[in-house]
Phi, psi and omega in degrees: 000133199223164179201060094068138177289336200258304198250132164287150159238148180196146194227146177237140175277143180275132187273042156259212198220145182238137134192174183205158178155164171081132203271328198267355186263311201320294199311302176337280198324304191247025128318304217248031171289144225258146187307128178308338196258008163279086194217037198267157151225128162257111153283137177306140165247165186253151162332102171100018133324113195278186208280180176246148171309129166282311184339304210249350199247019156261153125268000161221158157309328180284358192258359194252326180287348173280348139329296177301331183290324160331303203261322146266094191260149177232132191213097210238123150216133183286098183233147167087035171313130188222154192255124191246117194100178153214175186046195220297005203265324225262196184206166201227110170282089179271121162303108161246135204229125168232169190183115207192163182260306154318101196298341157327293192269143174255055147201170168292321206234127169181142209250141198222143163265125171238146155267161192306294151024289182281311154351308208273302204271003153323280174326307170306324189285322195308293194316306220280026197242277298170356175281315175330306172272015153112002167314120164304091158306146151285141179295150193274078184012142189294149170242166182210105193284349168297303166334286184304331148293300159339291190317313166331294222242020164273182148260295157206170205285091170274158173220077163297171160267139189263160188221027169076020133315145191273346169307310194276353158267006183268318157329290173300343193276338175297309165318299175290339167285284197326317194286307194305285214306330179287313180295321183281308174319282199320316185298322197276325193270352156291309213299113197281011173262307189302319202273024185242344203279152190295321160302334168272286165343306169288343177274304142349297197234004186282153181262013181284176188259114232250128159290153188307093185284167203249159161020032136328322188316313179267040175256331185269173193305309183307318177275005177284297186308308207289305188278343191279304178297317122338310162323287166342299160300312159316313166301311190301330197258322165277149188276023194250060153334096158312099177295120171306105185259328168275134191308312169320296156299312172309285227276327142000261157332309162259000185290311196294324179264017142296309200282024161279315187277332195270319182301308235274344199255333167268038150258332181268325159307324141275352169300316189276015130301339180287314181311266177328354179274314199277333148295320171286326167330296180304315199289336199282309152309332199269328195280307160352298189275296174337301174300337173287348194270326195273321179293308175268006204247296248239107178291336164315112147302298180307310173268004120340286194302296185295340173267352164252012177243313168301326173300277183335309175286018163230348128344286174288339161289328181294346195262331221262324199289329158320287144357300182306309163283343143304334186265325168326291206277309199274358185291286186280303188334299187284325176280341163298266168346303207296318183310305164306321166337290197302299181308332171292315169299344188259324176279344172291304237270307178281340139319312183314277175302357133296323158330314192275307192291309161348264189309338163313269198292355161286293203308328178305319161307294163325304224265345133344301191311288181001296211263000171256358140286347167285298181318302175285001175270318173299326183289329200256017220341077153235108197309293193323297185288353126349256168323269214316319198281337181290297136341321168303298170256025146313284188345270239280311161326327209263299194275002158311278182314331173283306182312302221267343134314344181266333192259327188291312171334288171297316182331286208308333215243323181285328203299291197322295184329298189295332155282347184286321223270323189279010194279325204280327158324266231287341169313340181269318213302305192296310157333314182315279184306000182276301185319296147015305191256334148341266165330309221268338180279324170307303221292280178314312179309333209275299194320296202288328184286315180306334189266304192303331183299334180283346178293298188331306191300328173315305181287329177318336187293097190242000000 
């Protein structure tokens, strides 16, 4: 985060993940290579930037609202996680820092303290305001009650780099919420709908203390997953199947739960890249200490010497292949997750809209009923039961028409959601994997300066 005396500016790294290596990683990857006919990118834009004409360079609505997002930017980061209390009373506190342009807010620059909480329950008002109408919600960081106990009974959340300390692994998990919670802001304020809303407004810059949210439990990934499954049932348990007429939705669908299944198996291929990485870390120590045993034991000096300078290198190796795995898990991994996430929002959303399609063909029904209790009030010539079936089917008629209006709406409104969301995928995907490769070539480059300073002691071995 950087800032200029005269216009503020700011460019943010997308706070996901990268890596490669691995024959079962290779295949995933390119597995989960991004649709060729996608070929829009969103760039961050800076700050007091004007808009770019639309007249002649849009061609789609997703592409003009991401324009409007060009010209208005929030550029939101979660930083200073801090333990406010102790023991099981206590909570963990992030400072979130915005930055915008949008006149909307009454400053550019500002700073607010939230708990993991509030989060949630931001994410709840988002749902219950805008899932109805076919908005793609971003998902709302995972909770973890094991995570979350520890953390209680810790002193305080450093976010250290970890080196397999019960500290550093209570780090890293703090490290990995701050970044989802940063990754969950940052989304809903690109969103030209979400970044307007009063409640994202008020979480962002009010300096009060946030009333408490409710029925947070079913908010993190796992209770996301529980209600995407309760939704099911329900669709299921009703009897107004729905056939797919549209071509969109049918190529749509499945297009999301390929891409569903190829994340899922190159997100368990880099954990267990990560993993093997973190065993030659170990294995790299064990070799470490053997040369420091052999170096003092062995009466050759010159081959003394070159056995305690091979200790010091696989020391350092041992810290870079940590690195490695690391950049494995929080680069790609947590950014691989994070995707599922998103896809677990797009299939609620197209649950929504069977819901909608439902309630549609029950009224159509009812208003069948209706009119064939008119018929038969007619035939059996009651006047009373008529008017009434007749008065009945206005009803049912009003709401015949609010459904399939309701259903022409959301149809309209997840195609828009959904192209926007693949315009904005590959622009991430493609940073990600840059970043990815960035590391893992520093990494190697390191590797190769540790070995070559140690060959002259090799040779020196007379």
């Amino acid at each position: 985060m950087s800032e200029e005396a005269d216009t503020p500016w700011f460019s943010t790294e997308i706070n996901n993940e990268n890596r490669d290596e691995d024959d079962l990683f290779a295949s995933a990857v390119q597995e989960v290579s991004l649709d060729p006919e996608i070929n829009g990118t969103q760039e961050k834009a800076i700050i007091g930037d004007a808009p770019p004409s639309i007249t002649t360079t849009l061609s789609s609505p997703v592409m003009e609202e991401i324009a409007t997002e060009r010209a208005n930017n929030i550029i939101v980061t979660v930083t200073e996680p801090q333990k406010i209390g102790e023991g099981m009373s206590s909570y963990v506190a992030y400072r979130v820092l915005t930055k915008t342009n949008m006149p909307i807010f009454s400053k550019h620059e500002f700073a607010v303290l939230r708990r993991f909480s509030d989060f949630l329950g931001l994410h709840e008002k988002l749902n219950e305001k805008y899932l109805r109408s076919g908005r793609i919600i971003p998902p709302a960081p995972e909770k973890s009650i094991v995570g979350t106990t520890k953390l209680k009974m810790t002193s305080t959340p450093s976010t250290e780099s970890a080196n397999g300390s019960s500290s550093n692994v209570q780090s890293q998990f703090v490290e990995r919420r701050r970044a989802a919670l940063e990754r969950f802001l940052n989304r809903v304020a690109q969103h030209p709908v979400l970044c307007i809303d009063p409640d994202f407004r008020e979480f962002l810059e009010s300096d009060t203390e946030l009333p408490k949210a409710t029925s947070t439990s079913a908010l993190s990934g796992a209770g996301v997953l529980r209600l995407f499954n309760k939704v099911g049932e329900t669709v299921n348990k009703i009897t107004y199947r729905m056939e797919e007429s549209d071509p969109w939705f049918e190529e749509r669908s499945t297009r999301v739960d390929e891409l569903e299944t190829c994340l899922r198996r190159l997100a368990g291929a880099c954990e267990a890249l990560a993993h093997e990485r973190r065993e030659l870390s170990a294995r790299a120590h064990d070799t470490a200490r053997a040369c420091a045993a052999l170096s003092g034991a062995d009466p050759h000096a010159p081959l003394s010497r070159a056995l305690s300078h091979a200790a010091d290198l696989h020391e350092k190796v041992e810290q870079l292949r940590m690195e490695q795995a690391d950049t494995d898990y929080f680069v790609l991994t947590e950014h691989i997750k994070d995707y599922l996430g998103l896809i677990g929002a797009i299939k609620e959303v197209f649950h929504e809209r069977v819901k909608v399609f439902q309630h549609w063909q029950h009224s159509q029904m009812q208003l069948t009923k209706r009119r064939e209790n008119k018929a038969k009030a007619e035939l059996a010539n009651r006047p009373e039961k008529v008017e009434q079936a007749s008065n009945e089917i206005i009803e049912w008629q009003a709401k015949v028409e609010r459904g399939q209006q309701e259903f022409d709406s959301i149809s309209r409104v997840i195609k828009k959601e959904v192209e926007r969301w693949e315009e904005v995928r590959l622009a991430e995907m493609r940073a990600t994997v840059l970043r990815y490769l960035e590391e893992h070539a520093k990494h190697q480059a390191q590797s190769i300066r540790y070995w070559d300073a140690f060959l002259p002691e090799a040779r020196a071995i007379k």
